[in-house]
C-alpha angles and dihedrals in degrees: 000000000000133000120196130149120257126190108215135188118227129216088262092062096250121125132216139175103248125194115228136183116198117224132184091223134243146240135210135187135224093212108198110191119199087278099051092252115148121213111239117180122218095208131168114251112203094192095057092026093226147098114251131176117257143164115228119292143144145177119278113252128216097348086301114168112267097243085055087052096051094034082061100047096048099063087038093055115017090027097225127100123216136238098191130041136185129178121237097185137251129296125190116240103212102348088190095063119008126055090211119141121202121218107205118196134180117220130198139165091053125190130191120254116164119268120259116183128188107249087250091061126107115184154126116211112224128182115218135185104259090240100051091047084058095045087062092046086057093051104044108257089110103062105160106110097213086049096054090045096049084044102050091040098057088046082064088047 
């Protein structure tokens, strides 16, 4: 990740000097076991020094596929791999300052791998019924926006 500084010229013809940090993207996955339970992971956030709720992501790597990047990250993380994968779109995660583009994904047909988290990482993998993961979407405990999108969109699905 990079951060410079970029003038830009709106649609109005004014001009500013915007910030901008760089970022490979990301992907994140909406992982439905047999019994419509979504894995949420309760993970440690250090820049925001807390713990949030949030469903398995990472950064893309080396210019990987999304779907690479978030099949990865499922069985590191949730320690399940997928059969079956759709696609739910893309969301920006700060659209004022970052250029990141986040990759969402639903994944069935799960079966269990082991775990096999990266030594930064700080989690507990829970699985939740599907509509109680988006009931506390709706009422704020779930506050990560990739992880409400990804929610709401495979509702629709």
């Amino acid at each position: 990740m990079t951060a410079y500084a970029k003038e830009a010229t709106l649609p109005n013809g004014k001009s500013l000097i915007l910030d901008i940090v760089h970022h490979p993207g990301g992907a994140a996955v909406v992982a439905l076991d047999d019994q419509n339970r979504v894995c949420l992971l309760h993970q440690y956030r250090p820049v925001i020094d807390t713990w949030i709720w949030e469903l398995p992501a990472g950064k893309i790597d080396h210019n990987e596929p999304p779907i690479e990047t978030v099949k990865r990250e499922i069985e590191e993380e949730a320690g399940v791999s997928a059969a079956h994968w759709e696609a739910l779109g893309t969301s920006f995660s700060s659209p004022g300052v970052f250029d990141e583009t986040i990759h969402l994904y639903l994944a069935t047909d799960l079966t269990p791998v082991p775990q096999n988290l990266e030594e930064h990482e700080v989690l507990e993998v829970h699985w939740v019924p599907l509509e109680e993961a988006l009931e506390r979407a709706h009422n704020g405990e779930i506050k990560d926006g990739k992880t409400i999108i990804g929610l709401f969109r495979a509702q629709a699905r």
